[in-house]
MITOR-927715 format. One line per 2 residues: number of its first residue (from 0); their letters; for each residue x, y, z of C-alpha. Coordinates in steps of 0.2 Angstrom, whole numbers, plus 5000, padded with zeros to 4 digits. Layout:
NUM> A> X:Y:Z; ...
***
This chain:
0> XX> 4801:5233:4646; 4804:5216:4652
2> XX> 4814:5204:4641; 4819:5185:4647
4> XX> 4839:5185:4653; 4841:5170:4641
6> XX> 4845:5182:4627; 4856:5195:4636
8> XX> 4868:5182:4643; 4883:5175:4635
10> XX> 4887:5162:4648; 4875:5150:4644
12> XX> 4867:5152:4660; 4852:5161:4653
14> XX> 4836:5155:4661; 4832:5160:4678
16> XX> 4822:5142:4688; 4805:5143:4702
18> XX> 4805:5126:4711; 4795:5118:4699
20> XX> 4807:5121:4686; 4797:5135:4675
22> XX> 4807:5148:4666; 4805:5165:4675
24> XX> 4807:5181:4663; 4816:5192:4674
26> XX> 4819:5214:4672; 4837:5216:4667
28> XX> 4843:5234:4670; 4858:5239:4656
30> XX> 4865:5256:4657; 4878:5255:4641
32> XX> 4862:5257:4630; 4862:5275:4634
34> XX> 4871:5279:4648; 4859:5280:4660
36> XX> 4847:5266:4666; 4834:5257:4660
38> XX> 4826:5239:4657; 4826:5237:4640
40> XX> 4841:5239:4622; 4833:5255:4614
42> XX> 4849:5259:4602; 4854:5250:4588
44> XX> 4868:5239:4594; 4871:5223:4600
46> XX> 4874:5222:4620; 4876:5207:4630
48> XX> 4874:5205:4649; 4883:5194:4660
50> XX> 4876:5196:4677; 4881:5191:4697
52> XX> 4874:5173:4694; 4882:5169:4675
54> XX> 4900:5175:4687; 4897:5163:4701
56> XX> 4893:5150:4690; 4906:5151:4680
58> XX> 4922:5147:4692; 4932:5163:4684
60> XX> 4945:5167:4696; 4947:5185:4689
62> XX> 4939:5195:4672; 4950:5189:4660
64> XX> 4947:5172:4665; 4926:5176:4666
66> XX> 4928:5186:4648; 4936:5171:4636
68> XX> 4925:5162:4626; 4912:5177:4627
70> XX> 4903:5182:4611; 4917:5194:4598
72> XX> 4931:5195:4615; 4949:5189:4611
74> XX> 4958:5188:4626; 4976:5193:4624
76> XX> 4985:5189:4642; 5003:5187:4643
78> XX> 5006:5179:4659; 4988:5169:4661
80> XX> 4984:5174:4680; 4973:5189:4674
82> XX> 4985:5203:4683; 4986:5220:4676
84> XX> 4991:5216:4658; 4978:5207:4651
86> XX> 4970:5214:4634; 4952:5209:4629
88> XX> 4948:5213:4610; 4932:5219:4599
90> XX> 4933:5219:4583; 4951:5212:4578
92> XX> 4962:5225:4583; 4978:5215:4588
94> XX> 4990:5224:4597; 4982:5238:4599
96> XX> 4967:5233:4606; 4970:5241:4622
98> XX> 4971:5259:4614; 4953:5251:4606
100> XX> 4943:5241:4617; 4936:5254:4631
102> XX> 4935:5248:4647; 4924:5257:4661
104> XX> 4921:5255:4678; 4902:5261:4683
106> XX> 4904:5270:4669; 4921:5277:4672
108> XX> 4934:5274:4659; 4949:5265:4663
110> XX> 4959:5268:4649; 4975:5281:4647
112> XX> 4974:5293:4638; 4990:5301:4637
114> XX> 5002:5279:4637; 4999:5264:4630
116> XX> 5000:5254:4644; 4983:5243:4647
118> XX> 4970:5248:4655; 4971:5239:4673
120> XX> 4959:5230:4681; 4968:5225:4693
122> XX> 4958:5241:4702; 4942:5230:4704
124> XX> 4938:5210:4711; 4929:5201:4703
126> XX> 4919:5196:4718; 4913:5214:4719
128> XX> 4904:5215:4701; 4885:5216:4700
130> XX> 4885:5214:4681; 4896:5218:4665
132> XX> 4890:5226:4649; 4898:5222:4633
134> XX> 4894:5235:4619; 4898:5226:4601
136> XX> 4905:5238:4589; 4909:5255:4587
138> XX> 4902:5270:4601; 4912:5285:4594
140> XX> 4895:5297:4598; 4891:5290:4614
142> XX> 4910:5288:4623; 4920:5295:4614
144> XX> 4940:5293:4613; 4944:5275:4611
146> XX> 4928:5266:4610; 4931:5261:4591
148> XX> 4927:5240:4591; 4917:5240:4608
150> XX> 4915:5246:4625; 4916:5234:4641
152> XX> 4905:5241:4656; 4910:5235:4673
154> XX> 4895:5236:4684; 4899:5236:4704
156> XX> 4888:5232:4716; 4880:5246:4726
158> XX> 4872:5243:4745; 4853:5234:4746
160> XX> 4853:5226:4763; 4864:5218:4776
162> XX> 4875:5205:4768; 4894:5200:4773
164> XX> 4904:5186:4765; 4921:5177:4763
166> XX> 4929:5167:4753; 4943:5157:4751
168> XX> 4953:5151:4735; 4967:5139:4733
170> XX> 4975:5131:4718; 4990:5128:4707
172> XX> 5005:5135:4706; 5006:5140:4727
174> XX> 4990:5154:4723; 4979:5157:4737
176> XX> 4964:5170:4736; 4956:5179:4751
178> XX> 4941:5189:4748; 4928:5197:4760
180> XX> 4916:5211:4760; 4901:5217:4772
182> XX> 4886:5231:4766; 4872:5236:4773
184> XX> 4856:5248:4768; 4850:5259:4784
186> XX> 4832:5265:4785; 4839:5282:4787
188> XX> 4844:5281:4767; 4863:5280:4771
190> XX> 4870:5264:4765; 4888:5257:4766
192> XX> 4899:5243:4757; 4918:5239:4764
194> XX> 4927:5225:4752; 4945:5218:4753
196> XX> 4955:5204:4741; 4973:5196:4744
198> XX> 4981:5187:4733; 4997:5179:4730
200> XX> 5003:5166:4716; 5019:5158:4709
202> XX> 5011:5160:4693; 5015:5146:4679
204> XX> 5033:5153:4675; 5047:5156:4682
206> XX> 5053:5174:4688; 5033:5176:4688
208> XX> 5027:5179:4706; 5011:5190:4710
210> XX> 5007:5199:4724; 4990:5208:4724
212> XX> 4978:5217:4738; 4963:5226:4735
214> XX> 4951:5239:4746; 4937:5246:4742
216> XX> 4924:5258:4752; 4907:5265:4747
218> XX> 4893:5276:4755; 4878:5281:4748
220> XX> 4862:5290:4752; 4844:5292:4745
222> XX> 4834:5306:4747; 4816:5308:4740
224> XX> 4825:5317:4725; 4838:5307:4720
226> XX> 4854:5298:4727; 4874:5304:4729
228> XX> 4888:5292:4733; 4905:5294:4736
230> XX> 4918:5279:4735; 4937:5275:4735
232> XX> 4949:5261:4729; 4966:5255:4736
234> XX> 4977:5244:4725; 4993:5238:4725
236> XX> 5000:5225:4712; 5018:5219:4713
238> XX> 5023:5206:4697; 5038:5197:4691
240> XX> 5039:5199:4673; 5047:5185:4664
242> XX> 5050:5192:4646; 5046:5181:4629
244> XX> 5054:5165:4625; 5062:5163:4605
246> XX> 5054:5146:4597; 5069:5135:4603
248> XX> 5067:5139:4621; 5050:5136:4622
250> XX> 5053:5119:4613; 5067:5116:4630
252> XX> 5057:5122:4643; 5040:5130:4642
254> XX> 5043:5140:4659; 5057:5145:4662
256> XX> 5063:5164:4660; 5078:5168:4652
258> XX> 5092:5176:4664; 5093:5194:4657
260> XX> 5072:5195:4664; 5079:5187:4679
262> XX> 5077:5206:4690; 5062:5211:4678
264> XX> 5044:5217:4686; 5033:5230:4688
266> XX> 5026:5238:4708; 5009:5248:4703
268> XX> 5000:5256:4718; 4984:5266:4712
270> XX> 4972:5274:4721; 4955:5278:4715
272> XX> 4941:5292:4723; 4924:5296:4714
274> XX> 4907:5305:4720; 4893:5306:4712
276> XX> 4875:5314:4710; 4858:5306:4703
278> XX> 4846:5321:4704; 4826:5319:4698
280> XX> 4823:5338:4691; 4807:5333:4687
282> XX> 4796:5319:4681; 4806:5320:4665
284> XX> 4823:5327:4667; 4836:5319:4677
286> XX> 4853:5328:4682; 4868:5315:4682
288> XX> 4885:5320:4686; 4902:5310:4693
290> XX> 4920:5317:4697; 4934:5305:4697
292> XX> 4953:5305:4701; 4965:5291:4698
294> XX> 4983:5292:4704; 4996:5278:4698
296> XX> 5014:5275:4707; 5021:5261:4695
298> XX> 5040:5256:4695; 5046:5244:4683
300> XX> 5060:5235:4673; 5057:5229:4655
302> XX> 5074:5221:4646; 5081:5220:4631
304> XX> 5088:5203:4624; 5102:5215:4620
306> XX> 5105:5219:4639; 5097:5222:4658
308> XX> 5088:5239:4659; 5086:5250:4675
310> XX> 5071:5252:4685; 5059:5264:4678
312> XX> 5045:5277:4686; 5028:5282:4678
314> XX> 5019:5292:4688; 4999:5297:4681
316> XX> 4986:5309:4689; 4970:5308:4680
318> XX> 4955:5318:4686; 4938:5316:4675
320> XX> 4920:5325:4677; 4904:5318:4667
322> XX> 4890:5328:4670; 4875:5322:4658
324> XX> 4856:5328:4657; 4844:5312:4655
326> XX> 4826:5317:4648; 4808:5304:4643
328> XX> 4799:5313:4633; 4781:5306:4627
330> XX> 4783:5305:4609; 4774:5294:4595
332> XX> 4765:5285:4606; 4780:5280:4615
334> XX> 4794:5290:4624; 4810:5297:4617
336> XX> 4827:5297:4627; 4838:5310:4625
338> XX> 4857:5312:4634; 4863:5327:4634
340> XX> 4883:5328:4641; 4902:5332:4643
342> XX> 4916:5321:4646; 4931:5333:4651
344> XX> 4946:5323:4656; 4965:5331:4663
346> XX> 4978:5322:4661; 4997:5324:4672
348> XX> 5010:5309:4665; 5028:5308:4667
350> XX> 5037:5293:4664; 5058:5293:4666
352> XX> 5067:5278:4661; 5085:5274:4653
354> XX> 5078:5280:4635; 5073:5298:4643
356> XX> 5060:5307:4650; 5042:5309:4642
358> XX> 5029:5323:4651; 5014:5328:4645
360> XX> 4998:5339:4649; 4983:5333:4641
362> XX> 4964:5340:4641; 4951:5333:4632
364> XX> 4933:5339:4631; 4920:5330:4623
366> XX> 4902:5337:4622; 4890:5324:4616
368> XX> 4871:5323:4611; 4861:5306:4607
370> XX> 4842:5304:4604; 4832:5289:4602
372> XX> 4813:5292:4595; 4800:5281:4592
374> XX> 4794:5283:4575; 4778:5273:4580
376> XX> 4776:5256:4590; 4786:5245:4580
378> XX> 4800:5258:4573; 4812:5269:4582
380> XX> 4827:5282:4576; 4844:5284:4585
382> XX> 4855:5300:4581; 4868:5310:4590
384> XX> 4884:5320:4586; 4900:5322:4599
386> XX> 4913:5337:4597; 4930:5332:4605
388> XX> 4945:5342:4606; 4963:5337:4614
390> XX> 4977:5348:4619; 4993:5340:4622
392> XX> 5011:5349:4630; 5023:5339:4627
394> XX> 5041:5339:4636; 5053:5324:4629
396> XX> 5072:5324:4634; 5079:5308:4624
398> XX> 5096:5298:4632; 5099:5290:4613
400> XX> 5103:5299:4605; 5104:5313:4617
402> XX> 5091:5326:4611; 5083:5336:4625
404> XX> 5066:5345:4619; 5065:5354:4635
406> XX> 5053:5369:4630; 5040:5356:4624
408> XX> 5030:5356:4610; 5009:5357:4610
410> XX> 5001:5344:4599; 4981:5350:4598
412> XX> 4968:5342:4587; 4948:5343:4586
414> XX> 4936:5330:4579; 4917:5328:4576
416> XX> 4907:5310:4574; 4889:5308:4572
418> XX> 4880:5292:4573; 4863:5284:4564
420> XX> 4853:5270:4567; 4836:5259:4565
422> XX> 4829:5249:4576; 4813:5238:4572
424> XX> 4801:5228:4584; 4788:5219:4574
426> XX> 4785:5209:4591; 4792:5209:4609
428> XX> 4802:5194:4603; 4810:5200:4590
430> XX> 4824:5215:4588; 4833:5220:4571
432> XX> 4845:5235:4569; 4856:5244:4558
434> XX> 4868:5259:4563; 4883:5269:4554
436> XX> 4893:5275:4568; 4909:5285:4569
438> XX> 4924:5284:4579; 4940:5290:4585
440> XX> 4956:5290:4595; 4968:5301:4601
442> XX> 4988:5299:4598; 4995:5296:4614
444> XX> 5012:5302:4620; 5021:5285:4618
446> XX> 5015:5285:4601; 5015:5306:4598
448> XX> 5036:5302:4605; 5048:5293:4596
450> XX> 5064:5289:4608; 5077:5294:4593
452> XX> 5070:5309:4589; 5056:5318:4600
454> XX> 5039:5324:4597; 5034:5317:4578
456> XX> 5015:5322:4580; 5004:5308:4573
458> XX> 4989:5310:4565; 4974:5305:4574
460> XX> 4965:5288:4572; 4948:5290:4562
462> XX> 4932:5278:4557; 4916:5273:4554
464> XX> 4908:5255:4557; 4891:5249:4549
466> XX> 4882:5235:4559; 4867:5224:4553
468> XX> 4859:5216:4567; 4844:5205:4574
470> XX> 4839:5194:4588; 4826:5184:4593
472> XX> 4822:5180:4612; 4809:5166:4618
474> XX> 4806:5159:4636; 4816:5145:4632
476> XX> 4829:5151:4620; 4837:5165:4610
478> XX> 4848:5169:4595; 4859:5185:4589
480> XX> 4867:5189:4574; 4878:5203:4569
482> XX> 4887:5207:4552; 4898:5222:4553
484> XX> 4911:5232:4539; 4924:5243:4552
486> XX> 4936:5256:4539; 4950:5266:4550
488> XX> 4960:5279:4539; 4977:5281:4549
490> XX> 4976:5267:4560; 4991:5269:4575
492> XX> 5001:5254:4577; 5018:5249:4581
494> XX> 5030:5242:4568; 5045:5233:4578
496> XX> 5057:5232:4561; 5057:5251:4563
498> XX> 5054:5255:4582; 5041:5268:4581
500> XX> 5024:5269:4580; 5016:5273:4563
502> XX> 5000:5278:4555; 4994:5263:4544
504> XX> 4987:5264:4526; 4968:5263:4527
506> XX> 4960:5246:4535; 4946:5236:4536
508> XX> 4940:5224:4548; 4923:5214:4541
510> XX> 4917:5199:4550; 4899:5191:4556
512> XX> 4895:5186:4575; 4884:5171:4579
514> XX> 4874:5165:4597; 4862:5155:4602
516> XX> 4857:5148:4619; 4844:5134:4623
518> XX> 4836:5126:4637; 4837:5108:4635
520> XX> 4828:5103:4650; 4823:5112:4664
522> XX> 4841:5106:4671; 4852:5110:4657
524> XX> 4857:5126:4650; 4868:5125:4631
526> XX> 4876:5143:4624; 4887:5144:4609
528> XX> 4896:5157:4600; 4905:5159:4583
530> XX> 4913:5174:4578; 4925:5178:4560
532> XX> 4933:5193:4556; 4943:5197:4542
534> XX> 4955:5211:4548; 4968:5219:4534
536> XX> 4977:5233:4527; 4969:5239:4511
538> XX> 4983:5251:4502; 5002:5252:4505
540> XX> 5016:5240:4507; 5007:5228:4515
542> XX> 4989:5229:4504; 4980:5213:4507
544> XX> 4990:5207:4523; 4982:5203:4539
546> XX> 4983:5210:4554; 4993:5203:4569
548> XX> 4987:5196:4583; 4969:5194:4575
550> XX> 4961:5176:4574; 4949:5173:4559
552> XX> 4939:5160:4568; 4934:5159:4587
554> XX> 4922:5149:4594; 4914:5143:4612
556> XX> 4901:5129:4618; 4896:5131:4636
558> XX> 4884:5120:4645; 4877:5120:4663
560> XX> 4870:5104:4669; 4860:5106:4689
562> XX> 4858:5087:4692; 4853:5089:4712
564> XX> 4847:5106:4720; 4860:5120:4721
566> XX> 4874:5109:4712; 4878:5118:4695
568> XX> 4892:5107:4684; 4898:5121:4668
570> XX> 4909:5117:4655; 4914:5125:4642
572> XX> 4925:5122:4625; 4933:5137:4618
574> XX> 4944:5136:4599; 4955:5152:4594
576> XX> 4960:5151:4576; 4978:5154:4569
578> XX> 4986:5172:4571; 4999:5182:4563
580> XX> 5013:5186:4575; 5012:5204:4584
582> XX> 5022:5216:4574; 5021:5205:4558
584> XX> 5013:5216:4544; 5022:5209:4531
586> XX> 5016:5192:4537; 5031:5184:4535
588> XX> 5033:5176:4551; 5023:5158:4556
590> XX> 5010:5161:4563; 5004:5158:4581
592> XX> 4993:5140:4581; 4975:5141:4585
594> XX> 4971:5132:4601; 4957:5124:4609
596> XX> 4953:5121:4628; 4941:5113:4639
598> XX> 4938:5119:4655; 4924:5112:4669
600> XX> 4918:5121:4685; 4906:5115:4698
602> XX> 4897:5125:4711; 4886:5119:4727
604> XX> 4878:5128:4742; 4872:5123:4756
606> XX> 4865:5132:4769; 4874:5149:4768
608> XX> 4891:5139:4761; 4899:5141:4743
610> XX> 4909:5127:4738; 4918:5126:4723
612> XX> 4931:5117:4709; 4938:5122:4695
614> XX> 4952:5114:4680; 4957:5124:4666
616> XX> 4966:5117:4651; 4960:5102:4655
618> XX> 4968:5091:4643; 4986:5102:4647
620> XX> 4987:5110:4629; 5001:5119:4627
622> XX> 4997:5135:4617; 5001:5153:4617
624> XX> 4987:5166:4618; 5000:5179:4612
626> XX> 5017:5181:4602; 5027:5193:4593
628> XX> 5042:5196:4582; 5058:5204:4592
630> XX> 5075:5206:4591; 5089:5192:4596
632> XX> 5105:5198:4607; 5111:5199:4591
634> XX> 5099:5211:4583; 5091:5195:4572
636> XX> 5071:5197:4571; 5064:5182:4577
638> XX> 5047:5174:4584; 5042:5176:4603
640> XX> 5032:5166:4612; 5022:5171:4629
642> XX> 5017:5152:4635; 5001:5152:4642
644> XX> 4998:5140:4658; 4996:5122:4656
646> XX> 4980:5111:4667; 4978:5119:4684
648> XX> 4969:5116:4697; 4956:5127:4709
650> XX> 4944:5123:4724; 4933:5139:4733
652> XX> 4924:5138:4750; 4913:5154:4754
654> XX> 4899:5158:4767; 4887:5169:4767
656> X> 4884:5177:4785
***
């Protein structure tokens, strides 16, 4: 069914122009809804779009830059330049958002399984994204392991017709950007895409040098039954870490790095491979399948205040296979969609580093089933049920205090989550939900292994979230609004006074999401977003207490003005409320300030040119994005500070060939 981009935008940019100026209601394909495509939001969720114009417009240098501001997504990023330790946030999870916020690429997760670290994308340029799909709220049934306050689906492109381009970026802090790419669709069915990014950057602080290049190569083929591709990714990332600075440091200098950091960093070479099948059974069945390996070559070096540490190695081989069966069946009057499908994942990790040596095995097979019925023209049901089971070996061999575990030690566990949900469409304007959904995630090996003594064998993170939901969509406007209650028992989360990593007491995360976009004139585009949540710990020590690294309040106003043909001016005004410092259950700490920022953008064309500027932080607020409590040279608990980036400067030239 066609419905109007205006609502499933978040950039503002919503309303697609014809040369008088008339508002064109455009087909936008989402495959998050289902996992599988389609042009219309069956399921009872809220999902936003954010297409290939809504990017270009908006001047974003990288994702974590495109993703601040958008609709319930707290971005966490330590080092501002959107490298491969940037955190995005559903829900109000803090510092463990990463282990809680899925992130997928075409549908393939990038998250570990088996670590903490982030996922990283780095793996992908922004200049090579078709669309990204954001999935509010929890999609236990659907996706399984990890996908508890959202899911982020990064859409690439995929070969249409011949099309090569380049672009050049340069800006503050020595940064220079290179990107290209050429694709071409054959009569024969065989189609082809070849893309490359360079980048380099001083970076804001000191001791904080990037160094980043990316290839990518794709072929695909249609037949008359179906489609199979096959692609592969290069990356390598090499970044000086600079460490936190204590409150008194960052009042002397804002970015420096303090000399036990000075030899810190952290060289990641990954290399991604993927093929895949999209086969037409027959008029109503459909056969989908994918298998994926990702291999990771990262050396590192994280100090202590307390003393430099040696080099580290973390070596990670993960090899994935999704087949799913994808059946329209005429029901009710309408048709009902039903996904039938495994996602089996193997997992290789060994990490050796001055505390020890961590190795694990890991499987995990999950086997899933969701259906959405229409009950008649106006009402439909969603239901499903996913089985997931993990097997874990663990090998740990401690340096402090020396405590080998050298025959291992299996950590296995099960789990069963069901969703339900509503959906009612009195009118093709209107769309209002409500869903109970379940969710999960597995301990990892960072959290199953303590570093004093071995294996401890968490227990597994479990939930349910319960959305309400409506939106209304015009040819000029739209509007969305989400309440939700999210309950975890056994939360995992790491408590600094006690170096480990815990289960929590039971809690609960309740807050209310707000948009609305309008077209002022046929030239000017406004969005705004308000998002609360209330995230705290219900029973224990710290009943009542909030949650770190979770603001209250968040808000964005973006506006696109076009005042001559193929000139678009975009602004946007983002606040992040107050936070309690990472590691801080007790809440005893002060809290990191809110901020606000404006940041403006302005794109032109011109007979096959791109030409573009940006300023971020416009009036050179100085701010954190993140902090946490940690431990003096003298084993004092203090508050850390990660300084974001002051104003900065970018300007763009491209050409379409």
């Amino acid at each position: 069914m066609k419905r109007s981009t205006l609502l499933l935008s978040t950039l503002g940019l919503f309303t697609g122009q014809t040369a008088a100026g008339e508002a064109t209601v455009l087909d936008t394909v989402v495959v998050s809804a289902t996992r599988s495509e389609q042009t219309s939001v069956p399921t009872p969720a809220s999902i936003s779009v954010i297409n290939a114009q809504d990017i270009e417009r908006s001047g974003a240098r990288n994702i974590a830059e495109l993703l601040r501001g958008r609709a319930g997504i707290q971005v966490r990023d330590r080092f501002g330049d959107g490298s491969s330790g940037a955190v995005f946030d559903l829900r109000g999870f803090g510092e463990t958002a990463g282990s809680n916020t899925l992130i997928m690429i075409d549908g393939r997760r990038l998250n570990n399984s088996t670590d903490i670290a982030a996922p990283d994308l780095a793996t992908v340029a922004l200049k090579n994204i078709e669309r990204i799909e954001i999935v509010q709220g929890s999609a236990g049934t659907l996706f399984g392991n990890q996908a508890v306050g959202g899911v982020i689906n990064i859409i690439t492109r995929t070969p249409q017709e011949f099309h090569a381009d380049l672009d050049v970026t340069a800006g503050s802090y020595n940064s220079r950007t290179i990107t290209a790419s050429v694709s071409d669709r054959l009569e024969s069915g065989l189609a082809y895409r070849l893309a490359a990014e360079t980048r380099d950057s001083d970076n804001y602080r000191d001791n904080n040098t990037l160094e980043y290049d990316n290839l990518v190569g794709r072929i695909d083929y249609n037949y008359a039954g179906g489609s199979v591709f096959a692609e592969i990714h290069k990356t390598h990332e090499a970044l000086e870490t600079p460490g936190g600075l204590f409150a008194d440091e960052l009042e002397r200098d804002r970015r420096q790095s303090i000399a036990v950091y000075a030899d810190d960093f952290q060289d990641t070479h990954t290399v991604l491979g993927r093929v895949g099948l999209n086969h037409d059974l027959n008029d109503r069945w459909s056969l989908n399948m994918e298998l994926a390996y990702r291999d990771v070559e990262r050396d590192f070096a994280n100090s202590f205040r307390s003393g430099v540490q040696p080099p580290a190695n973390q070596t990670r081989d993960v090899y994935t296979f999704t087949p799913r069966l994808v059946g329209v069946v005429p029901m009710n009057g309408g048709e009902a969609q039903f996904t039938i499908g495994a996602d089996l994942e193997w997992t290789d990790y060994f990490l050796r580093s001055a505390l020890g040596t961590q190795e694990v095995d890991q499987r995990i097979y999950s086997y899933y089933l969701q259906g959405v019925v229409p009950l008649n023209a106006a009402w439909s049901v969603t239901a499903g049920a996913r089985s997931a089971r993990v097997a874990n070996h663990i090998t740990a061999v401690n340096a402090f205090p020396p405590s080998p575990y050298a025959g291992g030690e299996n950590l296995d566990d099960e789990i069963t989550v069901g969703t339900l949900g509503l959906v009612f469409r009195p009118n093709r304007a209107w769309r209002l939900f409500v869903r109970a959904d379940e969710n999960f995630r597995f301990a990892k090996v960072d959290e199953h292994t303590d570093a004093g003594s071995g294996p401890t064998g968490l227990k597994n993170q479990t939930g349910i979230s319960y959305e309400l939901g409506g939106e209304w969509s015009g040819a000029y406007g739209g509007f969305k609004a989400t309440a939700y209650e999210l309950k975890l028992e056994d939360e995992i989360s790491y408590d600094t006074s006690l170096f480990k990593n815990v289960n929590l007491d039971s809690t609960t995360r309740r807050g209310v999401m707000l948009e609305a976009t309008a077209q002022l004139h046929r030239d000017v585009d406004i969005g705004v977003n308000y998002h609360f949540v209330d995230a705290k710990t219900d029973t224990g020590s710290f009943a009542g207490n909030r949650v770190p690294l979770v603001a209250r309040h968040s808000a964005t106003l973006l506006l696109d003005y076009r005042p001559v043909h193929d000139l678009n001016l975009h602004s946007e005004i983002r606040y992040v409320g107050d936070q309690v410092l990472g590691g801080d259950f007790a809440n005893d700490f002060p809290e990191l300030d809110g901020f606000t920022l404006v940041n403006l953008s302005a794109e032109y064309r011109i007979d096959g040119w791109r030409l573009g500027a940006k300023v971020n932080n416009l009036f050179d607020r100085e701010y954190s994005e993140t902090g946490s409590t940690g431990y003096t040279a003298g084993f004092v608990l203090a508050d850390a500070y990660f300084p974001a980036p002051g104003r900065n400067f970018w300007v763009t030239a491209g050409y379409d060939f």
